[in-house]
N, C-alpha and C positions, 0 to 999 in steps of 0.2 A: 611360549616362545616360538617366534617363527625363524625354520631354517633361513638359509640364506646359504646355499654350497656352491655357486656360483658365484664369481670362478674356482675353482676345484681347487686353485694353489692357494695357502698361506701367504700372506706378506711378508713374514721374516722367512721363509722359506727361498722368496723370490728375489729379495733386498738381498740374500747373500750370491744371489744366482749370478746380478744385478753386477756386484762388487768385483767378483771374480770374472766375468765378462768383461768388466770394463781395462781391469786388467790386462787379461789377454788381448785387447787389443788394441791397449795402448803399445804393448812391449810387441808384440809377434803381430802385426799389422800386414807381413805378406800371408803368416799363416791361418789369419782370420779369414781372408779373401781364400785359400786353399779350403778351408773348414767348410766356409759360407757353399762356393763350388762343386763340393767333392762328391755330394748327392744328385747332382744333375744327372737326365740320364740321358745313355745315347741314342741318337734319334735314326741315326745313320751307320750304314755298315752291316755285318753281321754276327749275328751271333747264336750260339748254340743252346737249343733248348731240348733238357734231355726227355722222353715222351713223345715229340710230334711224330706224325707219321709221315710229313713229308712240309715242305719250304711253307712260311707265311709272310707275307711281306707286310709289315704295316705306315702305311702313307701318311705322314701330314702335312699340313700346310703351314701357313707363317703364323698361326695361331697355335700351333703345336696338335691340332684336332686329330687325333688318330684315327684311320680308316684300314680297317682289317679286314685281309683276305687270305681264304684258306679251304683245303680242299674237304675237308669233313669237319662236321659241329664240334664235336671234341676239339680238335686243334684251334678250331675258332676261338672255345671259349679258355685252352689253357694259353692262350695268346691275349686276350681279356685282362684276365689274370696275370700277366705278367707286365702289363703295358701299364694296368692301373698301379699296382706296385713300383713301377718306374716310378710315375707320376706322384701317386700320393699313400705311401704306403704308413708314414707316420698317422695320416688320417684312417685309414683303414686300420689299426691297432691302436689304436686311441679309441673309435666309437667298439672294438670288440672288448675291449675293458672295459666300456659303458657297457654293454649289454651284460655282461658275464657278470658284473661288479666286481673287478679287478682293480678297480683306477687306485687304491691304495698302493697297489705293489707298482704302481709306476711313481706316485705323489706322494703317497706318505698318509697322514693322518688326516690331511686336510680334506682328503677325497673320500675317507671312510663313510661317513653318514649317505651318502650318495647310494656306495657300495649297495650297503642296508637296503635302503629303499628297493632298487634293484635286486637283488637275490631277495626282500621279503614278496616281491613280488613273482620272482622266480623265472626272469625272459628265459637264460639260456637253458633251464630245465624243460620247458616249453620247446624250443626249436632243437631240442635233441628229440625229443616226441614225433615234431613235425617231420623228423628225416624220415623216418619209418612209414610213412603217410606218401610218400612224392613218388610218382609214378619213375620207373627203371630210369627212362630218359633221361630227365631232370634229376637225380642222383649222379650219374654219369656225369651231365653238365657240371655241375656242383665240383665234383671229386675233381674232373680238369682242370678251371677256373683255381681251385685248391692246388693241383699242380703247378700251374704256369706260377701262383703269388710265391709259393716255394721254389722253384728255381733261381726265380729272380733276389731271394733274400739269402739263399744258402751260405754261398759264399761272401759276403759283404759282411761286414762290421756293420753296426747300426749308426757309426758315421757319416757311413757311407750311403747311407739311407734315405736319411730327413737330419736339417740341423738340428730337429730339434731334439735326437740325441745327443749331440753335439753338445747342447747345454745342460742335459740332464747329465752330462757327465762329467761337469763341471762342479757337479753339488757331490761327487763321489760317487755315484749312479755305478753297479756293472750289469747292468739291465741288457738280458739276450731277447731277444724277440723267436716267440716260438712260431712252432709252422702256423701256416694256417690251414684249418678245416671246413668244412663243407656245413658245420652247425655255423663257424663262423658267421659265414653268409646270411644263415636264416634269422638268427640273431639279429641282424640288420632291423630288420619285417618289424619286430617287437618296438625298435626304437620308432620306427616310423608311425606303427600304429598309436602309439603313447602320444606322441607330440601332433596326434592327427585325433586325439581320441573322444572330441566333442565336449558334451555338457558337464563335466564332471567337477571342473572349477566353476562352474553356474552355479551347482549344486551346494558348492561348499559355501558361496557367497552369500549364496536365498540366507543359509542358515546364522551364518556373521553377521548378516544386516538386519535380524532379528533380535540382536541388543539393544536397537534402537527404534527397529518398527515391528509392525505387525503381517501377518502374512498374506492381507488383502494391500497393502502397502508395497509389498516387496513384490506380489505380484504384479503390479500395475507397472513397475521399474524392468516388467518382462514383457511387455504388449504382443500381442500375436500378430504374425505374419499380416501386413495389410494388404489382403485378395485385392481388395477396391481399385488399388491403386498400382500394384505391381504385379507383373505375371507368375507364376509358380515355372519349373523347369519345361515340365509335362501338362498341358491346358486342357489336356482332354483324356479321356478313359477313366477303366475302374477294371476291377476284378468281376470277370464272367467266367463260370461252373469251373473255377479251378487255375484259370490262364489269365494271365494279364491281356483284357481288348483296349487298343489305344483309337479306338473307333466309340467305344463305349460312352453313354451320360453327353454331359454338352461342356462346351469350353467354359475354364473359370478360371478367369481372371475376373471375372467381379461374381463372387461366393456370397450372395445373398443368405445361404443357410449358415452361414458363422455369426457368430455374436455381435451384435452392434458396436461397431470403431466410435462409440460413444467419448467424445472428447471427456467428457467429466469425468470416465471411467479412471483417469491416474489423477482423479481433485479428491476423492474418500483417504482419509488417515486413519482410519479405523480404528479398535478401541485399541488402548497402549495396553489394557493387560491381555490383549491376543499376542501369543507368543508362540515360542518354536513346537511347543505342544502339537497345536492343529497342523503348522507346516510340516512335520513328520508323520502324521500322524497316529504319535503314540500319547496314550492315556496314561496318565499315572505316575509320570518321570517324577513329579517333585520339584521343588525350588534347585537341588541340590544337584540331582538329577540332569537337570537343563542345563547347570554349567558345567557338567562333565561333558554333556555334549556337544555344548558349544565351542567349549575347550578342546574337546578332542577332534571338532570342526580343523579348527585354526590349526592345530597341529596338522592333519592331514594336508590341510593348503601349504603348511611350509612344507613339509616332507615331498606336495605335488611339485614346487617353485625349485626345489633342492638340485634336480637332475641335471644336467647340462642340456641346454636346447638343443639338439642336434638337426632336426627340421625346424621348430618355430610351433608355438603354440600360444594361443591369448589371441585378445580382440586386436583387430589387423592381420591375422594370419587367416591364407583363404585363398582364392583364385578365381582366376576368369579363363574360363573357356570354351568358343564355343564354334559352330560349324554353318556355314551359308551353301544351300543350293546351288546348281550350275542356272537356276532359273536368277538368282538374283547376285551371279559372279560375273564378271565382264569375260570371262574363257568358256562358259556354259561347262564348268565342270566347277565340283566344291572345293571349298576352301577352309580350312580348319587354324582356328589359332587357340591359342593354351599360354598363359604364364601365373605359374602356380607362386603363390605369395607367403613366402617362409621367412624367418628369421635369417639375417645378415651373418657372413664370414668370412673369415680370410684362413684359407679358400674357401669359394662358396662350395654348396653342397652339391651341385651336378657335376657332372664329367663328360664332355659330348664326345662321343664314338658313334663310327660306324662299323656293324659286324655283317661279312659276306662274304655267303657260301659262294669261287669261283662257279659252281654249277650247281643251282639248285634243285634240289630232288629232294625225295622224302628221307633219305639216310643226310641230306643235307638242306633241309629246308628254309635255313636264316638269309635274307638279304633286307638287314635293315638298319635305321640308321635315327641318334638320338639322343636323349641324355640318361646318364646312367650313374649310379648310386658306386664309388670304390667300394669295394667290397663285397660286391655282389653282380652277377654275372646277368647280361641279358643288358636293355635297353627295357626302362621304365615308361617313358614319353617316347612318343618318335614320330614313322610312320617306316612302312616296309613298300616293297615293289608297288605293293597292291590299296593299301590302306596308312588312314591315318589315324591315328587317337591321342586324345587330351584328358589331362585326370585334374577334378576340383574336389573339395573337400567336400562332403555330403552334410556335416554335421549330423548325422546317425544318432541317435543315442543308443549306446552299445554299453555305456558304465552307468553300474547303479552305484550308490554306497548305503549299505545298510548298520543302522544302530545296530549293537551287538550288549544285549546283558550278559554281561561274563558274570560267573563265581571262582576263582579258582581257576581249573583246570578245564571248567567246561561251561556250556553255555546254552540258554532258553530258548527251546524253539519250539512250537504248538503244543504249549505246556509242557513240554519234556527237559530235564536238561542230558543235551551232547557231550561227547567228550570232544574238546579240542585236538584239531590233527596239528602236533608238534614234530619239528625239524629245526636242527640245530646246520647252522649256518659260519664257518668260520673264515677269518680274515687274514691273509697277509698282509703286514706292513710295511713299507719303505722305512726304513733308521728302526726300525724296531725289532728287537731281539723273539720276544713271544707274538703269537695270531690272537687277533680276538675273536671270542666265539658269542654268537646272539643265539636264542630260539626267536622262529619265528611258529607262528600261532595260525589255523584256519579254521573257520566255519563254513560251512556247508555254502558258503555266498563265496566266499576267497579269504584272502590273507588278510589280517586284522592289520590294515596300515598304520593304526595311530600308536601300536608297539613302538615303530620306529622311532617316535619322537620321545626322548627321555622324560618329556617333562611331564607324561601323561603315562608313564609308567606305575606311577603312584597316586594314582586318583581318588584313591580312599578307601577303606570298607563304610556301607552305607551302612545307617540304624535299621534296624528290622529286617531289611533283605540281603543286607549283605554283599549285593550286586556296583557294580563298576559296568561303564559303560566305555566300548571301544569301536571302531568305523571298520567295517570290512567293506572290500571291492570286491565287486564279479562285472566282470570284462569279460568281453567274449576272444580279445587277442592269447587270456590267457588258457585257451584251450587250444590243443594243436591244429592247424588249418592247412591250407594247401596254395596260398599266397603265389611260393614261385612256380606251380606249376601252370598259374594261371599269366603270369610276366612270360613264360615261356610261349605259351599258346599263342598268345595275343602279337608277340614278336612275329611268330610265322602266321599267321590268319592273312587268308587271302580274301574274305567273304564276309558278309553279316553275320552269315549263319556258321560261319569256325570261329568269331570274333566272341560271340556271345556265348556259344560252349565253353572256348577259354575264361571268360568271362563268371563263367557261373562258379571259378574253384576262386574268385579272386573274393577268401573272406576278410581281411582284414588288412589293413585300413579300408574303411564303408566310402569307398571315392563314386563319385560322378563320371563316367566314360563317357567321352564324346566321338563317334565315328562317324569320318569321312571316307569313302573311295574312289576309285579309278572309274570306276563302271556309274559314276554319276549320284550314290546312295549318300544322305547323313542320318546319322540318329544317334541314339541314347538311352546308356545301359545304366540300372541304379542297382550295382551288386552289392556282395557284402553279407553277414552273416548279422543280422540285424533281428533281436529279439522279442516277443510278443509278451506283453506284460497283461498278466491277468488283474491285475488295481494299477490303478496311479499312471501317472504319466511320464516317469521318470524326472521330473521337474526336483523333487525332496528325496532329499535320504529316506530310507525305508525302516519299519521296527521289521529287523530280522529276527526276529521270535514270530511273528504273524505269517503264517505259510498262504495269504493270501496275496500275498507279494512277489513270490514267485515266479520266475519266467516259466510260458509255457510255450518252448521250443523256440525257431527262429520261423521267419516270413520266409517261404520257399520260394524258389530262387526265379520259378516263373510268375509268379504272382506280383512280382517288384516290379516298379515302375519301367517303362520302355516306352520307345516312339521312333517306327523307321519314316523315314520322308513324311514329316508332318507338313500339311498345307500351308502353315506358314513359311516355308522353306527356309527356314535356320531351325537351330539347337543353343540357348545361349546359358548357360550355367556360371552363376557366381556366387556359388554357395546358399543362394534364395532356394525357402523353401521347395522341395521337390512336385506335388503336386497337392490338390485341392480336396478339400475332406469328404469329399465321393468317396476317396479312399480309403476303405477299409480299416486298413493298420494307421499306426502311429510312427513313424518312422522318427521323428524328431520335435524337439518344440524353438531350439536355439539356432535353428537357422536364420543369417542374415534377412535383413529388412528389406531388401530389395532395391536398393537405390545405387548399387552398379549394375546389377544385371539390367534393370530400367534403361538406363540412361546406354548401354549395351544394345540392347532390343533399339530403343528410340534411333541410335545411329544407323545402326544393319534396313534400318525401313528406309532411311530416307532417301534410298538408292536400290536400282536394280542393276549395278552393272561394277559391283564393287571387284576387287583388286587386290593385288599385296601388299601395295602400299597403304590403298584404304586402309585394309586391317590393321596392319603396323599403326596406322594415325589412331585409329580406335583403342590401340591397347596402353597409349601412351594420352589419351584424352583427359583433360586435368578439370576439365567443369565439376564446378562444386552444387551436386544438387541439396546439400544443404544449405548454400548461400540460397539459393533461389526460394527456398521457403523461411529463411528468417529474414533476409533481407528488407521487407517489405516492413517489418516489425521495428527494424534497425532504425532505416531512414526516417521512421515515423516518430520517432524519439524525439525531445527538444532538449540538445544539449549548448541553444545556445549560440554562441560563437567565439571564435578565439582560438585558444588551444584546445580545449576538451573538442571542440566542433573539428577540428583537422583532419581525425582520421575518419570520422562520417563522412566528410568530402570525397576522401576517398571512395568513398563505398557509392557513392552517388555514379561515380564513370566508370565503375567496376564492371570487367566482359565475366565474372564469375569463374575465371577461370585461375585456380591455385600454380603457376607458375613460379618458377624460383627465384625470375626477377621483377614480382609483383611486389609492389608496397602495400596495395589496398588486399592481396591475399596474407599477407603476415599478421596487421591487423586485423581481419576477418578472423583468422585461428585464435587471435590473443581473446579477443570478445567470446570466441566459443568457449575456450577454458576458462575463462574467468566466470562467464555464465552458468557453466557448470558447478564451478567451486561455490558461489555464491550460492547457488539454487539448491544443489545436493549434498554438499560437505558437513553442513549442520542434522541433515538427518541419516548420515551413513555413516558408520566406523572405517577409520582411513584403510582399514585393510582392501576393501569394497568401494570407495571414490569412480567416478566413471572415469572412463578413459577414453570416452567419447569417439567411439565409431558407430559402425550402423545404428546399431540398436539404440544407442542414446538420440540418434536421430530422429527416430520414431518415439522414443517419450516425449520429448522435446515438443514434437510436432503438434500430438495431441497436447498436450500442456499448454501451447500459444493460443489454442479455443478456448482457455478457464483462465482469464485473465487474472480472476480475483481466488484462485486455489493455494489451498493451503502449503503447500508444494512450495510456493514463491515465498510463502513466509519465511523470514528470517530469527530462528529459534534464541538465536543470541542477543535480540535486540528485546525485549520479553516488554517496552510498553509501546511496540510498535508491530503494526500488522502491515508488512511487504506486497504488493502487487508485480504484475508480470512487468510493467514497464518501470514501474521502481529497482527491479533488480537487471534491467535489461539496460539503465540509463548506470546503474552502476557499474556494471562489465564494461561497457565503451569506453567508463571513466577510468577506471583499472586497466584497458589494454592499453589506453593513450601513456600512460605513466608507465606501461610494461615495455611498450615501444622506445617511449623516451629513454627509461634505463638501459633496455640493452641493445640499441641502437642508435640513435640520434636523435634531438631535438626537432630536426625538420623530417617531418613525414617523407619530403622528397627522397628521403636518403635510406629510407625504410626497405629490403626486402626478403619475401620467404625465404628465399634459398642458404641467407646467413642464420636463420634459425633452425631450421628444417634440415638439418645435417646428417651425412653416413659417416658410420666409423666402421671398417671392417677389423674386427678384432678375428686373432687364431684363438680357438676354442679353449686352448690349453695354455700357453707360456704368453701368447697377448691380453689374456686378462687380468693380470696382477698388478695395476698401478703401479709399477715399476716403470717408468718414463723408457729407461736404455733397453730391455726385453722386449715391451710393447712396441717400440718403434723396430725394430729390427722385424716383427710379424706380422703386425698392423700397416695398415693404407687407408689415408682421409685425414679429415672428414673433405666429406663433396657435398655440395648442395644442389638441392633436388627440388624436383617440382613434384606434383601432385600430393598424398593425401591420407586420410581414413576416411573407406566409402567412397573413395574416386576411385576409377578403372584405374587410373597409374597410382597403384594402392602403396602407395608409400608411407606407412601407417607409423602414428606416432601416439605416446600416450598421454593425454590429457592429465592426468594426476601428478605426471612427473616432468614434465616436460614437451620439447617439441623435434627433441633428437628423433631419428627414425628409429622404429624396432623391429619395422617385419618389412619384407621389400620384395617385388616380383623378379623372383630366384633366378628367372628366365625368362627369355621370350620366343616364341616359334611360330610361323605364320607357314602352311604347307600347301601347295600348289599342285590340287590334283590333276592337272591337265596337266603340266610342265614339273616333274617334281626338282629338278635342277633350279626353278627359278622361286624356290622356297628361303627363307631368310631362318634366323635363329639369331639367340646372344644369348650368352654367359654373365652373370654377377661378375664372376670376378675370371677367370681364365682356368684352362685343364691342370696346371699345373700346381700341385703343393710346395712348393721349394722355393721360398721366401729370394727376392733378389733370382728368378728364374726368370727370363722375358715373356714368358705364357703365364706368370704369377697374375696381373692382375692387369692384362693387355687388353680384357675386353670393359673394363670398367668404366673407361670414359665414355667410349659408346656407347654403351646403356644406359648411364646417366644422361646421355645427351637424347636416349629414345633411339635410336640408331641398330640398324638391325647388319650384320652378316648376310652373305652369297654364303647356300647351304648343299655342296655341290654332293651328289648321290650315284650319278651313274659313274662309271668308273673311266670313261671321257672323260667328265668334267674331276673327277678329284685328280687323273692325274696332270691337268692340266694347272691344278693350283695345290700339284706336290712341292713341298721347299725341299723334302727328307722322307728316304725310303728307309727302313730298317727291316734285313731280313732276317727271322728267324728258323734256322734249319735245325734237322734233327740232330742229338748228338749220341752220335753210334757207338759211345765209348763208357756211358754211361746206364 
């Protein structure tokens, strides 16, 4: 059985929320509008905050953007805290339920399984760890930002809050919202790493798609990074006597020492009884054996799927960001852009502030300005006085998952058996009289996650050994790290060389830094706490009884990839491989295929004198470099003429660009999936279907050189053998009928943007299929241009559909010459507070590609003040 805990609420849970709702607003219809209101907060005036140590004013504009100023970091950051709490404080106690596994004691039953998952993993025992780790400063910080969110909730009802107590107290709810703390925050760090945490649904997949293939099979459905044809991050250097030289070896973007991009390489189907055996590489499991582990594969995928997305994780999730020289900016200084590609909400997941120190000095060294995480203090993305940076996903592999023979109590490791470290885990419940209590179970790797799932609770005793088989993780987030003291540093860094110090505590999430500054420098920092495997590649679950599996320590922290003003004078990062197998270490194997950072690099050359709006044009650029390599294949088809020939026409005056009022890009998408399902659906368990972004682009690729591979066979037709244009004349024929149904007859009338839809759902009370809830929290759908694999990554999944699932969270474009003349946008607007005019004000504009005036010096923001709010001390308290 696969989880499925998303959304977190029950439907008869909701249907009565639903009922009662509707109620109340049929009868008390001014007190709805009072309810809906009454969390608003004030933006203007003053008010008292007991702790500061002297006035803070905080500025916004007509977008609600707060800009803070204050005469010491402390005040800064319990002003932080008190603003995001206006703002979105239901959100901020929402994800600390996620992290804590609490969400029971706000939902009830329906969120329990979640819980589990969470506490067997153990975030918030973790970030109680890490507090003890954080340098004086950043504890202070912390304790503030902890301050200001308690002030602001002390006195208010949690009506008064967010509506959306409002409605939980409508099911009978007397839910208090407690203070918040300083683990609160760090708590954060874990959800991010998780939803940021790389190969570890790879991992689970290799091994699901092993009921159907073999492991030369499933590898070929992973093709490696293609040097030939795309750049890596870092094109040059290696490790010399200890240090990372980015002078070192010679540039590779064509790695002639990698293995042959042999197209045949994914035409082998290898023998049908190679099984999970070799792909784990464990001897001796048995018939019976294999299905406990495949079984307890599957469970661990739903237990992964179970969480609430709070960033975004899965193919489409990722980002582009990257930095141009002053040798190739029309200002002769750099120019840095970033929009990181997360999972959709309402509200989305940023918060743009600015934080600054009136007088900068080292008792107060913040002036900076950017987006930032509720709940957690500091500026994530931004830039400051001096510098700018950008954060992309690394894809790291940082999780293994190791097979586990359990007996009992304890379990096999280099002929020995362990005893299991057990902890007992208990729950409170919403409507529920008793808590429930779990043990959760570890092995010397981590927590045995396939516990969580009931249905693998009872896997059997085996004949002769006796043994049961269970999935443990070792993640490096769930060691304590030192994350925020590196978001701290990085805020005040006036230099390369105080960038990449802060830089060196930033363990987890394994992000891409990209820096720009003032003084003319870009480059790029590959941190992170990234571990050295003595076997394997991390690609398969591991036999955790074999201590040759073992991690031996992490890549020190100079030795990771770096490059300050590289000759090419950009930095362009979009999740593409980090650098070329010069290098040493293994850093990852599921990095993107390269076909935005490509087409990225390709635009930054074709100019030496680019701009801000250049950039803005580039982050919103919809060319499909997947049409450009099927295309040619398409056209070459004979379908003839009539209807089935219609949407081919199309594709004949196609500019390849996936736009939302493209007819010939809707069809393109319909052909992609349908060529997908035809080509891969009969040899994958539906768990595993592609879902067709980078990487399927690159099987694909190679796949179109093996006209006559077995691949293109169709398994279901068994006195027939399928060729590439047999199943390629089918897919046109299926998107034409996909068109017609859910669009029109006439191609004319055909386009992406009515398929290609946003839905911003709230995390929590917008997911329940309750029509009257979801609409009160939700906003859309909107239709949208670009893609999966296009720079305006607006990713959507092939298996399922054409809705969006993951979308560029942001957009920022920083102007080191001018930093006033730097732009930004929001998903959705600063505001939590459903029906608030900041709720979702910047959405059309960024649907539409549209960037914000990102005003920084304190000229320019008061120039586009709407509303001042002062916060003075209160000497009374």
């Amino acid at each position: 059985m696969v989880l499925r805990l998303r959304p977190v609420l029950t439907r008869p849970f909701l249907i009565g929320v639903a009922v009662v709702v509707a109620i109340a607003l049929v009868a008390v219809a001014a007190l709805a509008v009072t309810t809906v209101r009454r969390p608003f907060p004030e933006h203007a005036g003053t008010v008292q905050l007991a702790g500061l140590g002297a006035d803070v004013d905080v500025v916004r504009d007509e977008q609600g953007i707060p800009q803070v100023y204050a005469d010491t970091a402390e005040d800064l950051f319990m002003a932080q805290g008190y603003v995001h709490a206006q703002d979105r404080f239901f959100e901020m106690d929402f994800r600390r339920h996620v992290t804590a596994g609490r969400l029971a004691e706000l939902f009830g039953e329906s969120a329990l399984e979640t819980d589990k998952v969470v506490r067997t993993m153990g975030w918030r025992k973790v970030a109680e760890q890490e507090l003890d780790e954080l340098q004086p400063a950043t504890r202070r910080y912390l304790d503030a930002y902890a301050h200001g969110v308690n002030d602001y909730i002390a006195d208010r009802e949690p009506g008064a809050l967010a509506l959306e107590y409002s409605v939980l107290a409508l099911t009978g709810s007397d839910y208090e919202p407690e203070p918040w703390t300083a683990v609160d925050s760090l708590a954060w760090l874990k959800a991010m790493a998780w939803d940021l945490r790389s190969n570890m649904a790879d991992e689970i997949d290799r091994v699901l798609a092993t009921e159907k293939l073999s492991r030369s099979q499933v590898d070929a459905l992973y093709p490696r990074f293609p040097f030939r044809r795309h750049d890596p991050i870092v094109t040059k250097g290696t490790v010399v006597g200890g240090d990372f030289d980015q002078t070192a070896g010679r540039r590779r973007n064509a790695d002639t020492d990698r293995a042959s991009e042999d197209p045949e390489s994914a035409d082998s189907l290898g023998d049908a009884d190679e099984r999970v055996t070799e792909g784990l590489s464990v001897k001796g499991l048995g018939v019976e054996g294999l299905r406990d582990v495949i079984g307890s594969m599957r469970g661990v995928a739903g237990v992964a799927a179970g969480l609430p997305t709070l960033l975004g994780f899965g193919d489409g999730t990722g980002s582009n960001s990257w930095a141009v020289s002053g040798d190739r900016s029309a200002t002769g200084k750099p120019i840095l852009a970033n929009d990181p590609h997360l999972a959709p909400s309402a509200p989305g997941v940023w918060h743009q502030m600015g934080l600054h120190c009136r007088t900068v000095s080292d008792e107060c060294p913040f002036d900076v300005s950017g987006f930032t995480f509720s709940g957690m203090p500091g500026v994530v993305i931004g830039h400051n006085a001096d510098i700018a940076w950008g954060l992309t996903t690394m894809y790291a592999d940082v999780t293994d998952l190791y097979v586990e023979r359990i007996e009992g109590d304890r379990y096999l490791h280099d002929g020995r058996w362990l005893p299991l470290t057990r902890r007992t885990e208990t729950f409170e419940v919403a409507g529920e009289d008793d808590p429930e209590t779990i043990t959760v179970r570890e092995t010397m790797h981590g927590p045995v996650l396939s516990d969580v799932d009931d249905t693998l609770a009872d896997v059997g005793e085996r004949a002769g050994g006796g043994s049961t088989y269970g999935v443990a993780l070792q993640w490096t987030a769930l060691s304590p790290g030192r994350t925020m003291d590196a978001v701290f540093g990085i805020d005040k860094a006036k230099d390369w060389e105080s960038f990449r110090r802060a830089a060196r505590h930033f363990d987890v999430p394994s992000q891409n830094l990209v820096y720009a500054d003032r003084a003319g420098n870009i480059g790029y920092q590959a941190p992170g706490r990234i571990p050295i495997r003595t076997r394997g590649d991390g690609t398969w679950p591991a036999p955790g009884w074999d201590p040759s599996y073992a991690w031996d320590g992490f890549i020190p922290y100079g030795e990771l990839p770096r490059v300050l003003n590289p000759p090419e004078g950009y930095v362009v990062t979009a999740n593409q491989q980090v650098i070329g197998r010069q290098y040493p270490y293994l850093i990852g194997t599921e990095q993107a295929a390269g076909y935005r950072s490509q087409r990225i690099v390709d635009l930054i050359t074709r100019s030496s004198t680019l701009d801000v709006d250049d950039m803005t044009r580039i982050q919103v650029d919809t060319h499909n470099t997947q049409a450009t390599t099927l295309m040619p294949y398409l056209l070459d088809v004979d379908l003839g003429s009539g209807y089935y020939a219609d949407g081919q026409e199309l594709l004949a005056d196609w500019d390849l660009k996936q736009d939302s009022d493209s007819g010939a890009a809707a069809y393109f998408a319909s052909v992609w999936r349908n060529l997908l399902a035809r080509t891969f659906h009969d040899d994958l368990p539906q768990d595993v279907w592609p879902s067709g972004g980078e990487r399927w682009f690159e099987v694909v690729r190679r796949l179109l050189n093996a006209p006559d591979s077995l691949w293109w066979d169709d398994r279901t037709t068994k006195t027939v053998r399928e060729s590439r244009d047999d199943i390629l004349r089918t897919a046109m024929r299926d998107a034409r009928d996909d068109m017609t149904s859910r669009q029109s007859l006439d191609p004319e009338l055909w386009t992406w943007g009515r398929l290609h839809t946003l839905t911003l759902e709230n995390a929590t009370l917008g997911t329940s299929g309750v029509g009257l809830v979801e609409r009160i929290f939700n906003r859309g759908p909107y239709a949208l241009s670009g893609g999966s694999g296009i720079v305006d990554a607006t990713a959507w999944d092939a298996a399922k559909g054409y809705e969006v699932t993951a979308v560029p969270s942001m957009r920022m474009v920083v102007d080191l010459d001018d930093l006033d003349r730097s732009r930004w946008i929001n998903l959705t607007g600063v505001s939590g507070h459903a029906y608030h005019r900041n709720y979702v004000d910047q959405t059309e504009l960024w649907a539409e590609g549209k960037t914000l005036p990102w005003a920084f010096t304190q000229e320019k923001v008061d120039d586009a003040a709407e509303d001042t709010l002062t916060l003075t001390p209160d000497l009374e308290r």
